[in-house]
N, C-alpha and C positions, 0 to 999 in steps of 0.2 A: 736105714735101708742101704745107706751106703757098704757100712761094716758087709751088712748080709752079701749083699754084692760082692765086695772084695774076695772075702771065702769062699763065692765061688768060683771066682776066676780064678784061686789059687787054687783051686782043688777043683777042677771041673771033671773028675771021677765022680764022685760025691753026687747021688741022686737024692736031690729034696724029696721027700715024702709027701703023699698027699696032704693037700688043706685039708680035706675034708678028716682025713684023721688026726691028724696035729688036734682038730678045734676034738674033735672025739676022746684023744686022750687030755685035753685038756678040762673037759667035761668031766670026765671021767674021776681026776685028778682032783678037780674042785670038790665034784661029790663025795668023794673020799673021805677029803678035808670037811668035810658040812657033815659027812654021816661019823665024823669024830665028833660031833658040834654036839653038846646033849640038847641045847638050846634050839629051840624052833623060831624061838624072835629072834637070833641071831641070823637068820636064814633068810628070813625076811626084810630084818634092816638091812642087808644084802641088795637082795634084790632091789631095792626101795632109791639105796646109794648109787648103783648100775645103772637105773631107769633115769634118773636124776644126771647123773654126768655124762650118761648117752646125749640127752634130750639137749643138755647146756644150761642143765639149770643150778642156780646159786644152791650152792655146800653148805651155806651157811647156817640153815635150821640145822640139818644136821650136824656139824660141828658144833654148835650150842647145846643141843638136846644130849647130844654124846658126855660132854663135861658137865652139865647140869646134871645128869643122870651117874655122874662119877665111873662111866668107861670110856676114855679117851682110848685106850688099847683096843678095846673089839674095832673104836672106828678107824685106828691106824692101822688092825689085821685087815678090817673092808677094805680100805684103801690099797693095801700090797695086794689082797687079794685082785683085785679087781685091773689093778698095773700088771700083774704078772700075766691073766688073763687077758689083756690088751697087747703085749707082747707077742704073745703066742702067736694071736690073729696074724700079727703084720710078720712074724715069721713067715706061716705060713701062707701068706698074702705075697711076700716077697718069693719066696721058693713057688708058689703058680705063675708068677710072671717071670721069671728071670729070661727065658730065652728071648721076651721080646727086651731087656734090660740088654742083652749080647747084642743081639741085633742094635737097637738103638746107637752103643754105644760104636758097635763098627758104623753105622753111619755117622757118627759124630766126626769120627778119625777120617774117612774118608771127606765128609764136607773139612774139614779143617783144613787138608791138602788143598780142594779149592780156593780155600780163605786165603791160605797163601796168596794162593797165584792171583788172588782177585785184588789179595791187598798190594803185589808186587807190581798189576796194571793200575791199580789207583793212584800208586806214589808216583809213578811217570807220568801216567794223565796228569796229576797234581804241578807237578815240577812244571809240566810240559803248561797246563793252564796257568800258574804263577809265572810264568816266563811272559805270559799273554797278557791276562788281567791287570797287572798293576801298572800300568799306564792308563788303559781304561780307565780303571781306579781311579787314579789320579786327575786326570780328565773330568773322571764324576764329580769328583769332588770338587774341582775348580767351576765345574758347571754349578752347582750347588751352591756356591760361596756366590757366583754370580748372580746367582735368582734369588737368593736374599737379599744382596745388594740392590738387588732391583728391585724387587719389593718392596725393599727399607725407602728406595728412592721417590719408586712411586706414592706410594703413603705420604711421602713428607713434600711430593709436589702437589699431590691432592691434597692435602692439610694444606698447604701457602696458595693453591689457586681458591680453597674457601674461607679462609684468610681474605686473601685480595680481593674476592671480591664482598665478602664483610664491610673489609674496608673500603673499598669503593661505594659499597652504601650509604657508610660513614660519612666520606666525604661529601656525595650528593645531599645528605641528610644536613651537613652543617654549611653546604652551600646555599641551600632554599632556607635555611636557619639564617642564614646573613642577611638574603633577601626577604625576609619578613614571608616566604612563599609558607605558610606553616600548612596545609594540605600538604603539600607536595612532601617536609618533612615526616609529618606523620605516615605517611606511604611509605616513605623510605623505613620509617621504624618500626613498622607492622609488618615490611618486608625482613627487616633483623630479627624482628620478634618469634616469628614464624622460624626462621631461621634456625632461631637459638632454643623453642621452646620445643619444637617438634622434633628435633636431634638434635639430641645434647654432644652426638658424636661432630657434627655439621662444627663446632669450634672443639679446633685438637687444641688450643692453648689455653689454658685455665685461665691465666691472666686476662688474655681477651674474654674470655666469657663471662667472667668477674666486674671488668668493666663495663660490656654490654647489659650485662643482666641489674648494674647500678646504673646505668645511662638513660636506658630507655624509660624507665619512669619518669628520671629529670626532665628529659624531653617532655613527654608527654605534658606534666605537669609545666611547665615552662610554655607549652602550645596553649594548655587552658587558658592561664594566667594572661598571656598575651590575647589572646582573640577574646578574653570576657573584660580587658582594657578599652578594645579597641569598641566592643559592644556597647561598654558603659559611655565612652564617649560619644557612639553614634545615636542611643540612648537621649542622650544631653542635646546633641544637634536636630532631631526630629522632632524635639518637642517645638525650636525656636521656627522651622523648617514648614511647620504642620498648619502654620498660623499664614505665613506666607500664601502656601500653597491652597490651605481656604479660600484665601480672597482671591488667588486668579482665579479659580471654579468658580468664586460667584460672579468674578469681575465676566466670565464666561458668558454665565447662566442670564447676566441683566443685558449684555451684550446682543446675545442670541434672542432675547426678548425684545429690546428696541428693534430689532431687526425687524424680528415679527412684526411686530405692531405697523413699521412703516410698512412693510409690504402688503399688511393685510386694510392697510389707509390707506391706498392708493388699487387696491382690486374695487371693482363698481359690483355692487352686491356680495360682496366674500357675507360669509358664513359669520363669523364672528373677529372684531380687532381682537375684543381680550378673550382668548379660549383657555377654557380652564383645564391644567394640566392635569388634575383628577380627572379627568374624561378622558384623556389619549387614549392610543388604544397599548397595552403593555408591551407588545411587538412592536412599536414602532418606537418607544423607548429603549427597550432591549436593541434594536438597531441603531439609534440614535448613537446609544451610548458603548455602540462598538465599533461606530464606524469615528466617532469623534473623536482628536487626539486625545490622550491621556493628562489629566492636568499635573499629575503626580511629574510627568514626563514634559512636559511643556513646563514645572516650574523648576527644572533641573534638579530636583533632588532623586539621590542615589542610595537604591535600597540592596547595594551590594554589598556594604559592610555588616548586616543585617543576615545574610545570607551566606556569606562565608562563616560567619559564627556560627548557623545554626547548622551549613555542613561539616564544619569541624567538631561540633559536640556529638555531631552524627557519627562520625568517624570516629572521635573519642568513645561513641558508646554511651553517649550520654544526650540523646535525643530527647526523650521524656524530661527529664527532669530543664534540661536547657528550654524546650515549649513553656513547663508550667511557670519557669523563670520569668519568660517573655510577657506570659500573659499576665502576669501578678504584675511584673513592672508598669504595663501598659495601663492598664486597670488606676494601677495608683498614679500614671499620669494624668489618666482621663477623670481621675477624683480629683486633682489639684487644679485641673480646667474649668471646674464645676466652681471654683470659689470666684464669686463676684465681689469685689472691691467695693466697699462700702464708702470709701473715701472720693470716687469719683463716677458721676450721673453715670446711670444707665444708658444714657442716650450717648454718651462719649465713648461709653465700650460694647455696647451689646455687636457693632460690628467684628471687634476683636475677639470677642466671647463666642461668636458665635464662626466664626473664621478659623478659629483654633480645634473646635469641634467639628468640622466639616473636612478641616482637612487633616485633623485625626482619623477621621472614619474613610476617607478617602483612599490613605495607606496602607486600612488596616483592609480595604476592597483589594488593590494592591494584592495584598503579598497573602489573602487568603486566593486569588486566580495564578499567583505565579511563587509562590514560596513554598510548595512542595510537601504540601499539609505542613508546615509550621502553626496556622492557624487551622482551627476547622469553622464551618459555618454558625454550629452551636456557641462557640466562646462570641465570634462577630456579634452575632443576632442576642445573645445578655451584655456584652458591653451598649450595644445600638437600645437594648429594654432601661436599660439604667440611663443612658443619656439621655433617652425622651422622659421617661420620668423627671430626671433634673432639669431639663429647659422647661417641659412644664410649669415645673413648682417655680421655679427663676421667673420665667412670662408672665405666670398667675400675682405672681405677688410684684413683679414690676409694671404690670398693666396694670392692678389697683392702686399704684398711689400716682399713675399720671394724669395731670389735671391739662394737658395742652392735647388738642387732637392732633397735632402737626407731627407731634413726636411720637404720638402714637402708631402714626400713621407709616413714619420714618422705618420706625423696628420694624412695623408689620412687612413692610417691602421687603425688608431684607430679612424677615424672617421666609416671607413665601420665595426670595432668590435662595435661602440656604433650603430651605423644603424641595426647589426645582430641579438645585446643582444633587441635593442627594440621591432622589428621585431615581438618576437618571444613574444612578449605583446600584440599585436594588433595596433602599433602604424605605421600610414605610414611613411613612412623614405623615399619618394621619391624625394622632393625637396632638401636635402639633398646630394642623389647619383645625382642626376644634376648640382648642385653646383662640385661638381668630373670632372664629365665626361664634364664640360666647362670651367677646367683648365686644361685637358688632353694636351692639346697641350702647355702650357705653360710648365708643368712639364715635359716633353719629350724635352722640348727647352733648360731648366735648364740641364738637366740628358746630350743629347748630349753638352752642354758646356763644363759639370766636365770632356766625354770622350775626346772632344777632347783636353781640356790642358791633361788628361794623356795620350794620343796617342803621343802629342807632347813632352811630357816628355821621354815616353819610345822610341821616333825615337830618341830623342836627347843625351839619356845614350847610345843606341846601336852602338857601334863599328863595328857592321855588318862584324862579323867574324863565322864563324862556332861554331855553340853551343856544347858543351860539357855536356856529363851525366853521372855520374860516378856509378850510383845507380837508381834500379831499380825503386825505388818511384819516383826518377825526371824523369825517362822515362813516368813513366804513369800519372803522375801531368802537365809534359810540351806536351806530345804526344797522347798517349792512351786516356785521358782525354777529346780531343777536335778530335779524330777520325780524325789524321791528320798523321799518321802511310803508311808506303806504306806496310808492309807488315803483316799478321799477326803473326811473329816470332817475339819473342821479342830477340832484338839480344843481342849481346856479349858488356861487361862494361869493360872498359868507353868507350860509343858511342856519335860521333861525326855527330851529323846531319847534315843535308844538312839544315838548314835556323837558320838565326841568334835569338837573343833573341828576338826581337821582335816578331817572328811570335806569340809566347805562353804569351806575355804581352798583344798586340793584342788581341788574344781569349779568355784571362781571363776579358778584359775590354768589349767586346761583350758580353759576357755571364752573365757578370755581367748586363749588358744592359738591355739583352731580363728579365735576372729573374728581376730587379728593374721593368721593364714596365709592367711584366705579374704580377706582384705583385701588380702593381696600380690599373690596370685594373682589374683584378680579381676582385668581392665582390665589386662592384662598380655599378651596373645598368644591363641593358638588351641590352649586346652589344657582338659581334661576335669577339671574344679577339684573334684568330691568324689573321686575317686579319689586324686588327690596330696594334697589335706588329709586322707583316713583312713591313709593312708602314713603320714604325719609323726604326725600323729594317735597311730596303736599304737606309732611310736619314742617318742612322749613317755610314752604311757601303758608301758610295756614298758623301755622303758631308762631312763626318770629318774621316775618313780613308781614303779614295780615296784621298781626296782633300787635305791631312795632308802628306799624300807621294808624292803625286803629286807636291808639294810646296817643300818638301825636295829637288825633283831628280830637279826641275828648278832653287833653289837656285846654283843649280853645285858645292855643295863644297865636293862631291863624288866621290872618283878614282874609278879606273875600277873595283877594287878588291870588296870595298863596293857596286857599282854599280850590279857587278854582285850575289852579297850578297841579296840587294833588289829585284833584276829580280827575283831572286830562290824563297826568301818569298813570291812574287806575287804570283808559282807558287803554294804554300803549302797553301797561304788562300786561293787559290782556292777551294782546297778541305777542307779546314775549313768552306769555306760561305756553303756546303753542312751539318755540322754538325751545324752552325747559326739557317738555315733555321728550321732542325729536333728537334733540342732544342727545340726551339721555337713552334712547333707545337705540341711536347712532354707536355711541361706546360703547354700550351693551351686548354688539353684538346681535340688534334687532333691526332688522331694515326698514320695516313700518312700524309703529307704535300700538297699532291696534285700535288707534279711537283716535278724533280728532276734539275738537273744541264744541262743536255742536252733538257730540256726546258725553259730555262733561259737564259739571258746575266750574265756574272760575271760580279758583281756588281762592284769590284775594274779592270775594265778594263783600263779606262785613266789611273792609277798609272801601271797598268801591261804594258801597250804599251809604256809609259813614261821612266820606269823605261830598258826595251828593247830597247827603242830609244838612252837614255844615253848612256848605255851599248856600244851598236853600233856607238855610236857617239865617246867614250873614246875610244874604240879599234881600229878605223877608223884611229883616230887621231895617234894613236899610231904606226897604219901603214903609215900614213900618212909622218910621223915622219922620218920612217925607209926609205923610199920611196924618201922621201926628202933628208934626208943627203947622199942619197946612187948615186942624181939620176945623179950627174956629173962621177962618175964612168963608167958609159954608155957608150962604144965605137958604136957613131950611124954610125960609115963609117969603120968598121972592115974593114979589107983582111982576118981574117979567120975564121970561124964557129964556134963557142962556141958550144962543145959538155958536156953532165951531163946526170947523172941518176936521183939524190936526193937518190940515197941508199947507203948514206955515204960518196957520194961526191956531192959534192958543186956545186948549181944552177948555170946557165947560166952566172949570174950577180948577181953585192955584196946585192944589195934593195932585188933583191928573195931572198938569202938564209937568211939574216937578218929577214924578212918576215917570211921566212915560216917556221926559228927556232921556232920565236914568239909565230907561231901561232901553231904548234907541243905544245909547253910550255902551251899554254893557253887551248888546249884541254887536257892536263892530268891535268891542276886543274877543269876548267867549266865540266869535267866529274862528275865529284863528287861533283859537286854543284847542276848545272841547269839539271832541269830536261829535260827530250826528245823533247819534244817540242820546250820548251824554248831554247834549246842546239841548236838545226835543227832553229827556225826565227834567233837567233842571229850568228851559221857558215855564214846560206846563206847571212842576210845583209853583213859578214864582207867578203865573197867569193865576192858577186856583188861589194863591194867598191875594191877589190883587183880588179877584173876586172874593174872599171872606173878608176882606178889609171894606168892601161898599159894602157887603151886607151889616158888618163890623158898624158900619158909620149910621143907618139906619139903626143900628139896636143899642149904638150909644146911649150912656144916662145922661149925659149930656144933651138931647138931642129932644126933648120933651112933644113937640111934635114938627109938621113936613106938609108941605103942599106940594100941589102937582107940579108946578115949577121948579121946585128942588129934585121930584121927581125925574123930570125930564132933564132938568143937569145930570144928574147921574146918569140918567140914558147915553146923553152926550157923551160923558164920559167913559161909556161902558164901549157904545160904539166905535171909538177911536181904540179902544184899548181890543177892541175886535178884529180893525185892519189891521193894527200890529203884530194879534197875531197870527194871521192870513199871512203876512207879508215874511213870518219866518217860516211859514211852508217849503218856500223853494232852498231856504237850509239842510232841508232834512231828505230832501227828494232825491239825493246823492246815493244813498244807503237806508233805504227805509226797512229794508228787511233786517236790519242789521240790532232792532231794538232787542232789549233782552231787559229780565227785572221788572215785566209789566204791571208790577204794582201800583207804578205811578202814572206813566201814559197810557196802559192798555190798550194802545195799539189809534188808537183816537186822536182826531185833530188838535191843534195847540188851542182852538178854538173853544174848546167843548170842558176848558177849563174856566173858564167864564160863564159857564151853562148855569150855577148856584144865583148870581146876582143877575143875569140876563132874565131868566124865569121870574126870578121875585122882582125886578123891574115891570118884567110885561104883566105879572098878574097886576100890581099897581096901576096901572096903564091900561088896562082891562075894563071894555064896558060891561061885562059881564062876569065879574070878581065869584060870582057863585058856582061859576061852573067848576071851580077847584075841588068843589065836593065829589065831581060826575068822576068815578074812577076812571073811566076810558078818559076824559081829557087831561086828567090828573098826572094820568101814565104817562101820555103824548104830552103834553104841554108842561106838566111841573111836576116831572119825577123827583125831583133834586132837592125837592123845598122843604123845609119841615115845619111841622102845624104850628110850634109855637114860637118859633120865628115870623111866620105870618102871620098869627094871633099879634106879639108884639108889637111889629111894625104897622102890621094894618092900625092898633089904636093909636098910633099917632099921626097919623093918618089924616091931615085937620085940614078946615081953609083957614082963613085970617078970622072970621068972625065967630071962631071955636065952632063952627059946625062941621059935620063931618061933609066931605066933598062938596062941601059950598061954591068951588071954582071949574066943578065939572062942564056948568055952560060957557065957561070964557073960555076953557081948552079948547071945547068942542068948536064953537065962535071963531077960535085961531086957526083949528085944523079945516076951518071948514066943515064942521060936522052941524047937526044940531043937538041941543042939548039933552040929555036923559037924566034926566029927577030918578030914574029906576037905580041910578047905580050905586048911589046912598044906600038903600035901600040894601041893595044887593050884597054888600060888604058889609053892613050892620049883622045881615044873616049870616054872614059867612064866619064872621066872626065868632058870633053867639053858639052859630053850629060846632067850630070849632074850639071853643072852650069846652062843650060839653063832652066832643070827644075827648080833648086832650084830660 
């Protein structure tokens, strides 16, 4: 295009020809060429070639196809053809634009002349702004040098201000490290850790981050290491600590009970002394035991080593497993608590045993209200399931092999002070007070054994003579004491009571009974405590007092004197089992007993009626004695009337007066012994035996027959043995209501013990012996008699000349009567009659 160009500017004479004909003769021209061609596919690949290099498309088939088909010539003729053809074009393409190609180029020439002048104002601008700029320049660039230096500065004062204070943590960190403060280290190295882990950029010195990133473990691990030292030894001191601290909770618990007790002994009508603490009410324990200092805290021990362990494992991340830690340890302490020592009595250690376990649970109360869920309630309440199981099983089988009630009694106390001190923690104590209340009867089995060897003991020191008091104190230690006083005067010193030492070793060994039982039973369960102490109560009074005197009086090695010594005490604990009972229901926590003595059996009645039977039996015997040696002296076929008063002279015959010295003698001491009762069943037995002793002497075999003069000795003698006993009337008229046991006086004169020989006298003596047939006289006049004792006696029955009432007219003669021949008669019948009944 250029070329074309050129030639016309060198020849612009020279008019280009139309395009349109140029392409025409070049048409023309080609046709020419093609209509030489004989070939019509030359005409074709032609066209085929053109459309193809117009279009931009690859030569290459065609060039292949042309040499494979062996004409590479036709396709370098296409080729020129179609170059020459493409020529044309742009000739003729050149030659229709040239004038705007003139034009063009005069604006080229023209703008160039601009350029000039533009480039000859730019070079001055230039010079003019390089005169300017490079100072700027310069300037900049010093500005530039500076803000990187500043940069650089600041960066590396911000790297050394988090540096310093890194290490400022460091130091904090290895200052609370000196001071054992290991919280406060860890803070410090969870604050580096952070630090360090959460920007890695936060330490610009690799060094430093190299050692922080080895340090901080070491710490760490160095804080475990240290606070589970300091754990195992506080570990080691709570267990010595725990033992302590039991026993002032119990020493509390027995404390605060005495307390009780006197204050509730000196209220007039309280409620109950011993109240059982399974009754409270659980609100006033829960008060109790928040308002009451801490014993944990009251025995100085400190559960702050315990607590910083378990916030530093906290803080280490290691909570759970530092708890399950605790609790395992704990666990397997309170399993080495559980072993009782085989080598020394239970009674020497169950205080320690159980001291140790109380004030385990006590800590472990503690630190489940203020340790910050370290424990939870659950773990508490299975260590608290596992320890009463073990004190069970421990209790159960140390309470079957103790044979002493004293020591029984000992643990029980202080097992119900450790049931009281737990109690008052939240801890149930009931299997516990059960394990009690189902040796209750063993311990009451033990307790009456110890009374009855001392029962036996104190029967076998007493001499069962009248006790003597010379001082006021042993009046009210042996008497006043046990409310066994008859009077309320305290009398004149030295007083000689009516009952021997026994009755107040007796009452001291009751008394100590009821308090050992109401002491066990107390503080032990939810049980109605007079009811089982009067239980236990009449076993002791009834099978080892009853049954311990009872044994005394049938061994028989007791004269009358002792005998009537026992009869008397019978009657004095009588009124003691009244002061038993009220004791008893006093400690119980009952204000009245609910029954007095005239709603009751006495309890020691077999020993009471035993001990009166002897009695009766020894004094029997005694008459028996006199009766005996006396009774040949007897004239049974006199010729004349024994007459006597008994006031001052001498009974009919030697057996009465011997007799009824006796028994004069034996009433001025049994006055001042037996009491009125007692006094009244033992005259009347020994009055009835005196009367089967005359009858006794009439049915003698000895005695073949009897006239009326023997008769009427006996009468003599019946009738003095009548005032005698008229004259113990005014004995008994003190207390006559006071009889009881009416077996033997029924309530009846001393008199009317005599009624058997009085009767069978006056029938003898009787002018009319047949009327004993007549029922209505029989009733009235000789209830008492029986037929063949009167059958007996009547046959011998004789005068001197072997006839029967041969002497009836000398009686009558004496008494002034006249004689009756009928009464032979009368008593032959009566006889006759009564064989036949009999």
């Amino acid at each position: 295009m250029t070329s074309v160009a050129m030639r016309r500017r060198s020849d612009p004479s020279a008019a280009a020809p139309p395009l349109s004909n140029g392409v025409s003769t070049t048409v023309s021209h080609s046709t020419v060429v093609g209509a030489t061609s004989d070939l019509s596919l030359d005409r074709q690949d032609f066209v085929t070639l053109s459309t193809a290099i117009s279009n931009g498309d690859d030569v290459g088939p065609f060039v292949r196809r042309a040499f494979a088909s062996g004409r590479p010539d036709s396709l370098l003729h296409h080729l020129r053809l179609f170059s020459r053809a493409k020529e044309s074009e742009i000739e003729e393409l050149c030659k229709a634009h040239y004038s705007d190609f003139i034009r063009a180029v005069d604006d080229l020439r023209s703008l160039l002349c601009d350029v000039d002048d533009l480039k000859t104002s730019l070079s001055d601008t230039n010079r003019l702004l390089q005169s300017t700029g490079v100072p700027l320049l310069n300037s900049l660039d010093s500005f530039l040098y500076a803000k990187s230096l500043s940069n650089n500065l600041s960066l590396a004062l911000n790297s050394a201000r988090r540096c310093v204070k890194l290490l400022t943590i460091c130091a904090r960190a290895n200052y609370h490290l000196g001071n054992n403060n290991l919280y406060l280290v860890l803070r410090a190295v969870d604050e580096i850790d952070q630090e360090v882990v959460k920007d890695a950029a936060a330490v610009p010195l690799p060094a430093l981050r190299r050692m922080l990133v080895c340090y901080i473990p070491a710490i760490r691990g160095y804080a475990e290491k240290k606070i589970s030292k300091e754990f195992s030894d506080w570990m080691v001191q709570v267990r010595a600590a725990s033992r302590h601290l039991g026993q002032v909770a119990i020493s509390r618990a027995s404390a605060q009970r005495q307390r009780d007790e006197e204050l509730n002994s000196t209220r007039s009508g309280a409620e109950s002394l011993y109240s059982l603490d399974a009754d409270s009410d659980p609100d006033d324990i829960a008060a109790a035991a928040a308002s009451a200092p801490d014993a944990a805290s009251a025995a100085g021990f400190d559960l702050t080593p315990l607590y910083r362990a378990h916030h530093i494992h906290t803080t280490l991340g290691l909570e759970d497993r530092f708890k399950k830690y605790y609790f395992e340890n704990r666990k397997l302490q309170l399993t080495s608590d559980f072993q009782v020592s085989s080598m020394t009595p239970f009674l020497e250690s169950h205080q320690t045993f159980l001291a140790q376990i109380a004030g385990f649970f006590i800590i472990e109360d503690r630190i489940l209200r203020t340790g910050g869920g370290l424990v939870s309630r659950a773990d508490v309440d299975s260590l608290w399931d596992a320890a009463v199981a073990k004190m069970v099983a421990v209790l159960e089988d140390q309470f079957s092999r103790m044979q002493t009630a004293n020591h029984l009694l000992l643990i029980k106390d202080y097992v119900g002070l450790f049931g009281t001190t737990l109690r008052r923690y939240g801890y149930a104590v009931g299997p516990l007070m059960d394990v009690l209340a189902k040796h209750r009867d063993k311990y009451h089995d033990l307790l009456l054994a110890d009374c009855k060897r001392q029962v036996t003991e104190a029967l076998a020191a007493d001499k069962f003579e009248q006790m003597m008091m010379k001082k006021e104190y042993e009046y009210s230690m042996n008497v006043l004491a046990f409310q066994i006083q008859t009077s309320d005067i305290i009398p004149a010193f030295p007083y000689v009571a009516p009952f021997s030492s026994t009755v107040p070793d007796l009452c001291r060994i009751v008394r100590s009974f009821i308090e050992d039982s109401v002491s066990f039973l107390s503080h032990g369960g939810q049980i109605e405590i007079f009811p089982t102490v009067k239980k236990y109560l009449e076993r002791l009074l009834v099978e080892v007092i009853d049954g311990s005197i009872v044994r005394l009086v049938d061994t028989g090695g007791l004269n009358w004197s002792q005998a009537m010594h026992v009869a008397a005490n019978m009657a004095v604990m009588e009124r003691a089992c009244d002061f038993f009972y009220l004791h008893a229901a006093q400690l119980s926590g009952v204000r009245r007993p609910g029954h007095t003595s005239s709603h009751r059996d006495f309890p020691l009645k077999r020993s009471r009626d035993a001990s009166e039977v002897l009695l009766l039996k020894l004094l029997c015997n005694k008459i028996d004695d006199f009766v005996d040696n006396n009774a040949d002296s007897i004239n049974w076929m006199a010729d004349d009337v024994v007459n006597g008063t008994g006031n001052g002279v001498e009974l009919g015959n030697e057996y009465a007066n011997e007799v009824y010295i006796y028994l004069d003698t034996l009433v001025e001491t049994a006055k001042h012994i037996l009491p009125a009762p007692v006094l009244r069943r033992v005259f009347y037995g020994v009055l009835s035996h005196v009367s089967d002793q005359v009858i006794g002497l009439f049915l003698s075999d000895s005695v073949k027959r009897f006239n009326i003069n023997a008769v009427i000795g006996i009468d003599v003698d019946l009738r003095h043995f009548e005032d005698f006993a008229d004259g113990l009337v005014p004995l008994f008229a003190d207390n006559p209501d006071e009889l009881s046991g009416g077996e033997l006086s029924g309530g009846e004169e001393p008199r009317s013990a005599l009624t058997e020989a009085r009767q069978m006298v006056n029938l003898l003596m009787s002018n009319n012996p047949e009327n004993f047939l007549n029922p209505v006289i029989r009733e009235r006049s000789y209830n008492k008699l029986d037929y063949k004792k009167v059958v007996s006696i009547s046959e011998k029955f004789r005068d001197s000349s072997d006839r029967l009432f041969g002497t009836f007219s000398t009686i009558g003669t004496r008494r002034g009567e006249k004689a009756n021949p009928s009464k032979r008669k009368g008593l032959e019948s009566l006889i006759k009659r009564l064989k036949d009944v009999s």
